[in-house]
PAVEXPA-648885 format. One line per 3 residues: their letters; for each residue x, y, z of N, C-alpha, C. Coordinates in pm, 1 decimal, decimal comma, padded with zeros to 6 digits. Atoms other than C-alpha are relative to their C-alpha. Example, Ala and Ser with C-alpha at 12.3 -4.5 7.8 and 13.67 -1.06 7.14 Angstrom:
BEGIN
as) 00089,0 -00119,0 00000,0 01230,0 -00450,0 00780,0 00090,0 00120,0 00000,0 ~ -00082,0 -00119,0 -00006,0 01367,0 -00106,0 00714,0 -00077,0 00109,0 00073,0
This chain:
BEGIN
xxx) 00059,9 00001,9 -00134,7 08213,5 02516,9 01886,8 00020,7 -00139,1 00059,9 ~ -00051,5 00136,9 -00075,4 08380,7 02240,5 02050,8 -00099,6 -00073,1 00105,1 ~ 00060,2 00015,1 -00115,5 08139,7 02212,1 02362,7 -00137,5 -00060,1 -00092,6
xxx) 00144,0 00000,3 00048,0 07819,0 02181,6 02132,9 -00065,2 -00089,5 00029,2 ~ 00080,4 00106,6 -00043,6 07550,3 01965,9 02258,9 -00122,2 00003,4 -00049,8 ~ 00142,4 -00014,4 00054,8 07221,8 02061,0 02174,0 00007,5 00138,5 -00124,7
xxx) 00007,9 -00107,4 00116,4 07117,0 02242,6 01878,1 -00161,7 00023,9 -00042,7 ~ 00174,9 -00014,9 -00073,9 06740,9 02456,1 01935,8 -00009,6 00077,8 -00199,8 ~ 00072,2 -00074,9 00123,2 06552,9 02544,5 01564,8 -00119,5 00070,4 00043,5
xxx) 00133,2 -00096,0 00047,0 06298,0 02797,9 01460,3 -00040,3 -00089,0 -00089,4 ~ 00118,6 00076,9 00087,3 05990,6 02653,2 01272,6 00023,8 00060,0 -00162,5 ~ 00006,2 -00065,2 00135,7 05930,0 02903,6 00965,3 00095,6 00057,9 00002,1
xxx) -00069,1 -00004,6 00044,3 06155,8 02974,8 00737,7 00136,8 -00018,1 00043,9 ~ -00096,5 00081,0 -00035,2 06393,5 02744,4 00866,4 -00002,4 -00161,7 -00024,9 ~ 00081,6 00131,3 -00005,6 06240,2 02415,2 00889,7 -00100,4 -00015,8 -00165,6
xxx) 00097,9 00027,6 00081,6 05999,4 02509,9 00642,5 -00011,2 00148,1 -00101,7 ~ 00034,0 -00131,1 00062,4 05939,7 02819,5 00389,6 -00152,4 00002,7 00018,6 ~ 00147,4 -00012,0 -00038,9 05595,9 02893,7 00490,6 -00115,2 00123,7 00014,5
xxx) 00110,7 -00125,6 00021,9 05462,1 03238,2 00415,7 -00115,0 -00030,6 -00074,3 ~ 00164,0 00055,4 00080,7 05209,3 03077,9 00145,1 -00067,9 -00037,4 00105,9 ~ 00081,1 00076,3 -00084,4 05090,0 02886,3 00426,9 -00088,7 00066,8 00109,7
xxx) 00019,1 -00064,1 -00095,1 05091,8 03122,5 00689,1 -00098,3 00139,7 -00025,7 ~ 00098,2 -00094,4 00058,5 04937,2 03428,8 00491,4 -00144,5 -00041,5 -00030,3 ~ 00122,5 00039,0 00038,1 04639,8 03207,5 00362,2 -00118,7 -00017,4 00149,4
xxx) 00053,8 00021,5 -00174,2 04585,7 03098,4 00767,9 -00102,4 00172,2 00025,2 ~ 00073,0 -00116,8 -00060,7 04563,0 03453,7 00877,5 -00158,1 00062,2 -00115,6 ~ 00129,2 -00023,3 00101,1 04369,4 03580,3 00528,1 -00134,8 -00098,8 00051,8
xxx) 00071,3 00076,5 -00059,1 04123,2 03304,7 00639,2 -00100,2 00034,0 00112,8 ~ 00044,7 -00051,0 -00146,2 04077,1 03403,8 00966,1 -00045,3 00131,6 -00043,4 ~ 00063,9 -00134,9 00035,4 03984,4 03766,2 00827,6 -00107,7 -00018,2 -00079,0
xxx) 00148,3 -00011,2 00041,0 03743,5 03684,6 00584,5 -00107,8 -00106,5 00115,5 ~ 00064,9 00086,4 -00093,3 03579,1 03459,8 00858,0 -00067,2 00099,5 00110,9 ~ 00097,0 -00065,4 -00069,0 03522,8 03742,0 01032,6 -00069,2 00114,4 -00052,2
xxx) 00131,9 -00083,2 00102,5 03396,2 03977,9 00793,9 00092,4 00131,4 -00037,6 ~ -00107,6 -00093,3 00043,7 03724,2 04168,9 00763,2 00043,4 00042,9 -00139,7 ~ -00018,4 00034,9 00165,7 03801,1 04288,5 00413,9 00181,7 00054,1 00015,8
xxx) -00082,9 00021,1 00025,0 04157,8 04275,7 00520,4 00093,0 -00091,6 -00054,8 ~ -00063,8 00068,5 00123,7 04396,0 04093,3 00267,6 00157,1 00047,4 00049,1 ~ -00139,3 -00020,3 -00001,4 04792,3 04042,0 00347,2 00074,6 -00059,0 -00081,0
xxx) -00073,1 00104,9 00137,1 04979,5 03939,6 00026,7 00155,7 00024,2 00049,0 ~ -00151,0 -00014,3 -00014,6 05348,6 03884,8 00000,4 00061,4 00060,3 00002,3 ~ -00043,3 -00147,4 00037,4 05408,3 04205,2 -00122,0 00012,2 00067,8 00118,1
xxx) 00037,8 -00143,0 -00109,2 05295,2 04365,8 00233,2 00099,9 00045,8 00058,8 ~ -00112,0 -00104,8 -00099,0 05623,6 04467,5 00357,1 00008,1 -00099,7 00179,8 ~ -00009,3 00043,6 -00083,0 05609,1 04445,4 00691,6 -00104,9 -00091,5 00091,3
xxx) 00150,6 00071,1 -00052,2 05274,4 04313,1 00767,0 -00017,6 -00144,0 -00050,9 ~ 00021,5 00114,8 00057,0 05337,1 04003,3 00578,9 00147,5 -00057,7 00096,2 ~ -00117,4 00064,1 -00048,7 05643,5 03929,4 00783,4 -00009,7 00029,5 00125,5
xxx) 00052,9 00044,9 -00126,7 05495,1 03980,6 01124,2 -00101,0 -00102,2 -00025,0 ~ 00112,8 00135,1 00082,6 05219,2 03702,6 00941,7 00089,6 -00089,3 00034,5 ~ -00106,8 00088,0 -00017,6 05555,0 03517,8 00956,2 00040,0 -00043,7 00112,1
xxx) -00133,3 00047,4 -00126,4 05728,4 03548,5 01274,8 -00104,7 00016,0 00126,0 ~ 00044,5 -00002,2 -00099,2 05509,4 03639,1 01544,4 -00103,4 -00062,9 00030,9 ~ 00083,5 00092,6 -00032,4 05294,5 03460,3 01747,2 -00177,2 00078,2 -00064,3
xxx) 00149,0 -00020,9 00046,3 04885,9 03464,5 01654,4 -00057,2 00139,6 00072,9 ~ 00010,2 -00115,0 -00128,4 04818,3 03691,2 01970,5 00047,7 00146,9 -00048,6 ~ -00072,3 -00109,2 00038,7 05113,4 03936,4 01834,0 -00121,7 00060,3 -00113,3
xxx) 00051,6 -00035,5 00135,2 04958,2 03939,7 01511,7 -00124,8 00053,7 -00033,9 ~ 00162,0 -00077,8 00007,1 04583,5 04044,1 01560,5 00011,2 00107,5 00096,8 ~ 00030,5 -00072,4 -00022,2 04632,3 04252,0 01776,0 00090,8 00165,4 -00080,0
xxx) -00046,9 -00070,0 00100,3 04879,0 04467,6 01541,4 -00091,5 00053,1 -00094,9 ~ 00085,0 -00064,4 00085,3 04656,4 04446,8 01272,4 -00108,8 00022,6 -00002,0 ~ 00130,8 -00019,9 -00050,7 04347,6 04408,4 01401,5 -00024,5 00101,5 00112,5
xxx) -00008,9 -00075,7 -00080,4 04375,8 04638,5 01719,0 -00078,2 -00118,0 00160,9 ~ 00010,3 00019,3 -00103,4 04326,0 04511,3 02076,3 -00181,3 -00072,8 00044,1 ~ 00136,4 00018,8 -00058,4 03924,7 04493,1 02091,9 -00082,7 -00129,9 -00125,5
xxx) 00001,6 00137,5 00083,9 03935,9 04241,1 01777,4 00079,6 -00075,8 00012,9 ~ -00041,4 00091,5 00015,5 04145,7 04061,0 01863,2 -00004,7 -00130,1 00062,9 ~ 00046,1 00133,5 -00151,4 04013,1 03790,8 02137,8 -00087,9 -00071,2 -00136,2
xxx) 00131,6 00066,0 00062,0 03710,0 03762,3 01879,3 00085,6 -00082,5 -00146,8 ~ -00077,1 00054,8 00076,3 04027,4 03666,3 01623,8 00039,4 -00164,5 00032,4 ~ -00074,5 00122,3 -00088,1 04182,9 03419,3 01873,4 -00153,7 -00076,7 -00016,2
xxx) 00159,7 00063,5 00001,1 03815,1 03297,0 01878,9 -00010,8 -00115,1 -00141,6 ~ 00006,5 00051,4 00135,8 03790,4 03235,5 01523,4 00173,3 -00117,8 -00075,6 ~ -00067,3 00125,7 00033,0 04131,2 03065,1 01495,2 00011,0 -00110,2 00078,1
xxx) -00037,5 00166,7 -00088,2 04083,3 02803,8 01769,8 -00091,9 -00072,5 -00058,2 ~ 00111,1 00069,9 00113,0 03799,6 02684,6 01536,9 00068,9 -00043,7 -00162,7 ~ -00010,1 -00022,2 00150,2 03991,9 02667,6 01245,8 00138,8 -00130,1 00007,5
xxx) -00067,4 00110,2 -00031,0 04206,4 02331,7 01190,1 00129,1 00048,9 -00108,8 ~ -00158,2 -00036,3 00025,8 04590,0 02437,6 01057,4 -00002,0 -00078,6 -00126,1 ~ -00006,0 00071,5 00069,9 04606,9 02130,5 00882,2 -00055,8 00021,6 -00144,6
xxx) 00008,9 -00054,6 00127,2 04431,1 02241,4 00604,5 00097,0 00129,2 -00108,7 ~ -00094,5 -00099,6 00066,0 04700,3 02492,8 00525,5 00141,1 -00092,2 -00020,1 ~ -00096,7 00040,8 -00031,5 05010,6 02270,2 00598,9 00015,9 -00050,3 -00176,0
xxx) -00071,0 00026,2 00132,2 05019,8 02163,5 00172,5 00069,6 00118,9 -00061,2 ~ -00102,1 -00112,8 00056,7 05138,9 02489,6 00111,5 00142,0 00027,4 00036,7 ~ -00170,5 00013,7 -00080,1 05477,9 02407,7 00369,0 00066,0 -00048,0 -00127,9
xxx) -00089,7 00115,7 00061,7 05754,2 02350,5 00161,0 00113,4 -00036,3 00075,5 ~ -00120,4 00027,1 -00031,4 06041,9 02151,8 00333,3 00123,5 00059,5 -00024,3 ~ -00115,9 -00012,4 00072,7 06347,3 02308,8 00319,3 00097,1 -00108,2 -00059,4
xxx) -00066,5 00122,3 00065,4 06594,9 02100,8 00108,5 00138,4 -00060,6 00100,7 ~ -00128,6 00081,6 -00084,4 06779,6 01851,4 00292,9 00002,7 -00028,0 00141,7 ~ 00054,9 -00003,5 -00178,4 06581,5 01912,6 00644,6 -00011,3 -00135,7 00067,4
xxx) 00068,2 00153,1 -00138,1 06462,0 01559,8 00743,3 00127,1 -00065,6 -00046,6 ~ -00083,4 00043,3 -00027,2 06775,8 01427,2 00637,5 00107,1 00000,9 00112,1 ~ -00035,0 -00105,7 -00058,1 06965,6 01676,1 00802,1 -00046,1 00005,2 00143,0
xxx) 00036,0 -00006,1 -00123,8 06769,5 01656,8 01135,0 00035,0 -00113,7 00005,8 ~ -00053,8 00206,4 00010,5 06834,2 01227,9 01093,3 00127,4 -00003,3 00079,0 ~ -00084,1 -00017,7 -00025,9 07170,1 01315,0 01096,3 00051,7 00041,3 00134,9
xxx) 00006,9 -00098,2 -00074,9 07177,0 01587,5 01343,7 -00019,9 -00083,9 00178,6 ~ 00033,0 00047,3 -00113,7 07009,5 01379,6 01613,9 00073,8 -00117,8 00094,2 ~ -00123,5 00099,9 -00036,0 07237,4 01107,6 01619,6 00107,8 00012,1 00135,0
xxx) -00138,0 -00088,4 -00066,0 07506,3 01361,9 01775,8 -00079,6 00097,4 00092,3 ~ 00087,4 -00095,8 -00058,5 07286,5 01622,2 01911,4 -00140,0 -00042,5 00107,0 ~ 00170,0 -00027,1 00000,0 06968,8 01706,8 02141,1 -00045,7 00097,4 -00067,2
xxx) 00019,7 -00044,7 00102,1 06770,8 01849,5 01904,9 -00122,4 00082,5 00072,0 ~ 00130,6 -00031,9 -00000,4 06485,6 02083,2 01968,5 -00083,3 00117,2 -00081,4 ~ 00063,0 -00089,6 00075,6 06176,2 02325,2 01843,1 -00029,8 00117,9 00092,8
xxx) 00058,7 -00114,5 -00082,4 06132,5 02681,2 01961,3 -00063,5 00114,8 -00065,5 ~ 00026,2 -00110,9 00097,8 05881,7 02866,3 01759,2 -00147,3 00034,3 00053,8 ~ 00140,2 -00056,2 -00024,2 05594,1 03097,3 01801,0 -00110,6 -00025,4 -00043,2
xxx) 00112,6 00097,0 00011,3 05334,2 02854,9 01667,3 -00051,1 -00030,0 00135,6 ~ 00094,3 00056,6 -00122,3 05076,1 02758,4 01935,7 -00027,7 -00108,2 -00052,1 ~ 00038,2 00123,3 00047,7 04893,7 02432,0 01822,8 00026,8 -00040,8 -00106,3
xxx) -00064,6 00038,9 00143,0 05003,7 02426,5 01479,0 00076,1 -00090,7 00012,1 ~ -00151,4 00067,0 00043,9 05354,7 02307,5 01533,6 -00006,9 -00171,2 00058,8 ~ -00022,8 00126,2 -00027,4 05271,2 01923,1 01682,4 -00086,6 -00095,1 -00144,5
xxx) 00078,7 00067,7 00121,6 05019,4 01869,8 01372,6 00108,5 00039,3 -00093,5 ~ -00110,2 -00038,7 00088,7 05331,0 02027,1 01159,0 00087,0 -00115,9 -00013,8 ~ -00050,9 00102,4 -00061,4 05555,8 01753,1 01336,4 -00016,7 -00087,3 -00054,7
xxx) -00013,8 00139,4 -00015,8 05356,7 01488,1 01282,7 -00010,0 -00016,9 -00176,4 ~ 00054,2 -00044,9 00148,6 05227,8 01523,4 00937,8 00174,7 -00013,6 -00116,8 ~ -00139,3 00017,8 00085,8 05611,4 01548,7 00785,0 00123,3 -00114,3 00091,5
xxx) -00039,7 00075,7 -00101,5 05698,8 01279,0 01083,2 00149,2 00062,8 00008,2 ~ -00100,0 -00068,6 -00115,9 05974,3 01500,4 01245,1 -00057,1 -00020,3 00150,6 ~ -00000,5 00022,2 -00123,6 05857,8 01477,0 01590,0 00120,1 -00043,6 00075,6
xxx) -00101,5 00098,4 -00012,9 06105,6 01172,8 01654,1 00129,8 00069,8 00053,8 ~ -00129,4 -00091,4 -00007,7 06375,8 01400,4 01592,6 00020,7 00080,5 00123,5 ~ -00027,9 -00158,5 -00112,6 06311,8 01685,2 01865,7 -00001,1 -00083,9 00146,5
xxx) -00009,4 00039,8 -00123,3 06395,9 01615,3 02211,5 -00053,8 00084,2 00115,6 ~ 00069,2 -00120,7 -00018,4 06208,7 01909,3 02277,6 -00085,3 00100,3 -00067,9 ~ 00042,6 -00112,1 00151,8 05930,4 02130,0 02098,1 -00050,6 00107,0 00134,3
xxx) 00004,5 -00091,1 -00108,6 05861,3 02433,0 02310,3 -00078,6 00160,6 -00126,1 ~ 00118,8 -00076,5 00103,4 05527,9 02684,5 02147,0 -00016,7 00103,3 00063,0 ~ 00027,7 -00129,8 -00031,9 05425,2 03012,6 02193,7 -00110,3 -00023,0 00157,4
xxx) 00094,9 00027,7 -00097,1 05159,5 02849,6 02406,9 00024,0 -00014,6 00149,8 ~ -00052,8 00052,4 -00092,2 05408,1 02670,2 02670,4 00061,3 00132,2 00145,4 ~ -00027,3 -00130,4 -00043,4 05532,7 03055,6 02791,1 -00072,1 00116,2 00024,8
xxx) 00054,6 -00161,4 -00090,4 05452,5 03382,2 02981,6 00039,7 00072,2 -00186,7 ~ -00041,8 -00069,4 00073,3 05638,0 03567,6 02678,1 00007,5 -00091,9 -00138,3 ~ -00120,7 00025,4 00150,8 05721,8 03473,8 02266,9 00070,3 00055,6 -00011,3
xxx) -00106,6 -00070,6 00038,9 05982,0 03586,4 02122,4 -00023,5 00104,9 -00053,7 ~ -00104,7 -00013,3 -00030,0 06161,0 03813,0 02120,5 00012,6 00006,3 00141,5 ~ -00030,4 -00027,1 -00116,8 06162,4 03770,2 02454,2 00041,2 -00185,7 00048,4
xxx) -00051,9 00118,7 00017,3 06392,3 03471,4 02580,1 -00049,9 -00150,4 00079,8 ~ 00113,6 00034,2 -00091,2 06127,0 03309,3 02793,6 00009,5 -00204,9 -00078,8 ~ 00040,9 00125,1 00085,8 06110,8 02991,5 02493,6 00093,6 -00079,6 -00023,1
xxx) -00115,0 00091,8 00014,1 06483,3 02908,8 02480,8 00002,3 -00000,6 00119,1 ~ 00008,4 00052,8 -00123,4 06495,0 02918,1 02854,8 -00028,5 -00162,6 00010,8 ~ 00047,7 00122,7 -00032,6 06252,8 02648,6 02848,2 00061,0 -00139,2 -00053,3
xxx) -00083,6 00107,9 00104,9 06430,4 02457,5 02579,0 00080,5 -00061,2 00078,9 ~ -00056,7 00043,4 -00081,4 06706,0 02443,1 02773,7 00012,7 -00087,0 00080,7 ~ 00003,0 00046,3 -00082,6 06580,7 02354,1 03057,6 -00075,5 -00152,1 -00054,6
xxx) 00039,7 00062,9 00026,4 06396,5 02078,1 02885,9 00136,7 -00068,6 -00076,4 ~ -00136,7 00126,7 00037,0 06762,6 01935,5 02731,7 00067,8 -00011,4 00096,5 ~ -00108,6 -00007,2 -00134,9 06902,1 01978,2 03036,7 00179,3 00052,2 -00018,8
xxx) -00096,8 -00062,5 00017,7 07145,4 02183,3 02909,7 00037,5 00156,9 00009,8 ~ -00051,7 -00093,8 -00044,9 07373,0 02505,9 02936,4 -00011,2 00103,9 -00173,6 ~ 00044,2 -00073,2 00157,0 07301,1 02805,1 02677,7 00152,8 -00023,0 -00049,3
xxx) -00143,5 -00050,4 00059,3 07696,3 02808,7 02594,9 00004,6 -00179,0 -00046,6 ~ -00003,8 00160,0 00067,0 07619,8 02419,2 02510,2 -00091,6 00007,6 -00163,0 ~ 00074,0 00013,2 00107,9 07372,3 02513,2 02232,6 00037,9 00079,9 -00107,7
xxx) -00021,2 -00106,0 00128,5 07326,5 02693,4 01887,1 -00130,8 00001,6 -00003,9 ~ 00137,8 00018,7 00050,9 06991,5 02832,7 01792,1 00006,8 00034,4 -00114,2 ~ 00048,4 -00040,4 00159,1 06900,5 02875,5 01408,3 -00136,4 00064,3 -00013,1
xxx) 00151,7 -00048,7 00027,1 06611,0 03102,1 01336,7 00044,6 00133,6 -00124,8 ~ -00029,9 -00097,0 00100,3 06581,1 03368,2 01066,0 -00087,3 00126,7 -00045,1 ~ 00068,0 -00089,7 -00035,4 06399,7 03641,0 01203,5 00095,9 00118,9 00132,3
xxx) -00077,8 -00107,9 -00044,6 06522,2 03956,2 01402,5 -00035,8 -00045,3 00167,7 ~ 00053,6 00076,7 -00166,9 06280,1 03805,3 01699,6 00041,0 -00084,6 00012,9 ~ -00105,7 00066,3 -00092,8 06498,0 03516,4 01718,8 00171,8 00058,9 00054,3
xxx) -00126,1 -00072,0 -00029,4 06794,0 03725,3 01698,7 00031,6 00058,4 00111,6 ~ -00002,6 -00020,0 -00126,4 06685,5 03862,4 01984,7 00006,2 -00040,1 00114,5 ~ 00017,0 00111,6 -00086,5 06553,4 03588,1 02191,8 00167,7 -00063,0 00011,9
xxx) -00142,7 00028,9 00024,3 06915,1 03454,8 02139,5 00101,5 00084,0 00074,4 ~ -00081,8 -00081,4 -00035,0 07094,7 03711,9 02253,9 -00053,3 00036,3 00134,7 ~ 00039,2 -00011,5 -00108,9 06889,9 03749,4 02575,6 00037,2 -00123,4 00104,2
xxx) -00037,9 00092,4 -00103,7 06948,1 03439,7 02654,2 00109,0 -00095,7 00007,4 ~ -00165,0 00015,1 00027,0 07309,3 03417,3 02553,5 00042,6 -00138,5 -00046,8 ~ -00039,3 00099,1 00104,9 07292,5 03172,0 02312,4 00049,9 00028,6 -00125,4
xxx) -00062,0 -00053,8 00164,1 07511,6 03178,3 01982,2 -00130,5 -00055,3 -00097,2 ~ 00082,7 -00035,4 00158,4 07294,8 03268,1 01678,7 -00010,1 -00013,6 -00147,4 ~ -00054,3 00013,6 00131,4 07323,6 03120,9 01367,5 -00173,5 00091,3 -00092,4
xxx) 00121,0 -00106,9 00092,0 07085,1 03348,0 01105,9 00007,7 -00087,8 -00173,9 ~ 00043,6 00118,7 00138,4 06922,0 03086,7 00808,2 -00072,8 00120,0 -00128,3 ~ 00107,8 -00077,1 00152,3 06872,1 03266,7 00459,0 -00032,4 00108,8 00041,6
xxx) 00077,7 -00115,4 00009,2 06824,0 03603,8 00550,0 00095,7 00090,9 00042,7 ~ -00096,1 -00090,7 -00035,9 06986,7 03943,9 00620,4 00015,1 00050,6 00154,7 ~ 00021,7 -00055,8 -00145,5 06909,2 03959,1 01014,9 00185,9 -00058,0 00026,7
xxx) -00159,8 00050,9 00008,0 07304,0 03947,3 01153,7 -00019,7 -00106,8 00125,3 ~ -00054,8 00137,0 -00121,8 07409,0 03613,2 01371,7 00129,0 00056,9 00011,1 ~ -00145,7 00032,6 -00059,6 07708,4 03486,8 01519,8 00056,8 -00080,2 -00105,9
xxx) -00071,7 00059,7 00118,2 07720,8 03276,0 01189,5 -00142,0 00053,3 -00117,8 ~ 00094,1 00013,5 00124,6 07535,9 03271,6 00861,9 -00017,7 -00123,8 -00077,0 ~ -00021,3 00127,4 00109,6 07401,5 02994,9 00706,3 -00102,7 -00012,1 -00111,0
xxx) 00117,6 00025,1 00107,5 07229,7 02889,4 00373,8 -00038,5 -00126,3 -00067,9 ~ 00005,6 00139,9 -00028,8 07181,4 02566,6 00400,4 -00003,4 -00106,4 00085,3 ~ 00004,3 00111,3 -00119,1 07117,1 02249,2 00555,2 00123,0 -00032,1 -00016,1
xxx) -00144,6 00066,8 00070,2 07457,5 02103,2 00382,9 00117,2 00115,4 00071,1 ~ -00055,0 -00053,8 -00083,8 07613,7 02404,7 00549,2 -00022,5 -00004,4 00143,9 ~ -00023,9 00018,8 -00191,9 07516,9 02368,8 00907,1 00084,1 -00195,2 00031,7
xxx) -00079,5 00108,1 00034,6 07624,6 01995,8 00830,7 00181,5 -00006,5 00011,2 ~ -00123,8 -00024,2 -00048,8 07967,3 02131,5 00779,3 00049,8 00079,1 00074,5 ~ -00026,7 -00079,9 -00111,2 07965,4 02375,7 01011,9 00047,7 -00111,7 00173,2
xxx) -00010,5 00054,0 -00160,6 07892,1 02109,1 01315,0 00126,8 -00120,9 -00011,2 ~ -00116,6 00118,0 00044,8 08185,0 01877,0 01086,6 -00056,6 -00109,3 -00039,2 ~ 00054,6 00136,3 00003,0 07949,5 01600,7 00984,0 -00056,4 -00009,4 -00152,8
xx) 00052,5 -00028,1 00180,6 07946,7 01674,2 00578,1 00040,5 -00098,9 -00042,0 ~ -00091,1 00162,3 00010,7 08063,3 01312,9 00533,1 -00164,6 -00082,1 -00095,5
């Protein structure tokens, strides 16, 4: 991709493997309210909307529509940070973004609401992004392309200038709405590339040196 200028990431499981983290959050938030619902790793699909979709998405799925405000309730009380030791870095990320930024604008586009600037700071990435752009900042999350828009418009750049990395079907989408090439991290959702690694997007953008 000769033109490449900016290059927009997804948060979880990209940045970070973070279902421990993210399952314990929501679990949390359920026994808090007196729910004796429980989402383990095992759950299929219910543990992987836990993953990808925004907070909003997510209670009202499993919770239904008339619990779920009193959800949103209970997690704006509830400080993230206490979950964030269960993030593990992917290997080679903060180097890898170091690198990255040098050459690149770099930014974040993930369906985290307040989480993702205490995420940021906490593993001091911030620095890096030239843009972080939250479920919060938008009319729509993803899959709807409402979040790379903004990105964009916040690098001041052209979608055929960027690459987004995410590794979910809802960025796959978001991506494709808003006609950006798709690279797909660790997982079987299809991109425009595949990657499994930081050391591979490295040589992908030519900078494995």
């Amino acid at each position: 991709m000769k033109d490449l200028k900016g290059i927009i990431f997804d948060c979880d499981g990209v940045l970070f493997e973070s279902r421990q983290a993210n399952l314990a959050y929501y679990n949390t938030i359920f026994a808090e309210m007196g729910e004796t619902l429980v989402i383990s790793a095992d759950d299929g699909p219910r543990a992987q909307l836990c993953h990808t979709a925004c907070s909003h998405d997510v209670f009202v799925e499993l919770l239904g529509p008339q619990k779920a405000q009193h959800a949103l309730e209970c997690a704006a009380g509830l400080d993230y940070r206490r979950f964030i030791p269960y993030m593990q870095p992917e290997p080679g990320m903060a180097q890898t973004l170091d690198r990255l930024s040098r050459r690149f604008s770099l930014a974040l586009a993930t369906n985290r609401g307040t989480s993702a600037e205490p995420i940021l700071e906490h593993f001091d990435l911030r620095h890096h992004f030239s843009a972080v752009v939250t479920s919060r900042d938008v009319p729509r999350p993803k899959p709807s392309p409402d979040m790379l828009h903004l990105a964009l418009q916040r690098l001041g750049l052209a979608g055929e200038q960027v690459l987004y990395i995410g590794d979910s079907d809802l960025d796959r989408q978001a991506a494709r709405e808003a006609k950006i090439l798709f690279a797909a991290y660790k997982t079987d959702v299809r991109g425009d590339l595949v990657l499994e690694s930081f050391s591979g997007l490295l040589d992908w953008v030519g900078d494995a040196g």
